[in-house]
C-alpha angles and dihedrals in degrees: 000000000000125000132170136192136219082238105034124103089192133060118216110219128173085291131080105234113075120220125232108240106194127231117270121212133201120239086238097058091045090052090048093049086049093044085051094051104040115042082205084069097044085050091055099041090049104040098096085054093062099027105028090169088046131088123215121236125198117229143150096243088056088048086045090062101048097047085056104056093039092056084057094060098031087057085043089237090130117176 
């Protein structure tokens, strides 16, 4: 007999002792959570936003920059 719930983080099967079934997360989720944490992924996700007949490239001068100014916030220098 198994059974799951929408809520549960164990399935219940013909045992007694219930199995720990782990999160799953959609790649989605995962892009938007790194996008939220480096401001270099949030430059690469979005750039089609901002430039739609550009493509993005990757380079250290653009993830420079981006380190830079993240460490300005991160250290709550702001400009």
């Amino acid at each position: 007999m198994k059974s799951i719930t929408a809520n549960s983080q164990t399935i219940k099967s013909g045992s007694s002792r219930p199995s720990w079934v782990p999160p799953t997360l959609r790649l989605v989720q995962v892009q938007a959570e790194r996008a939220r944490r480096h401001l270099y992924e949030f430059v690469a996700q979005a750039w089609h936003v901002l430039e739609p007949a550009t493509p993005f490239l990757r380079g250290l001068h653009v993830e420079a920059i981006c380190q830079h100014l993240q460490a300005l916030t991160d250290d709550g220098l702001g400009i």
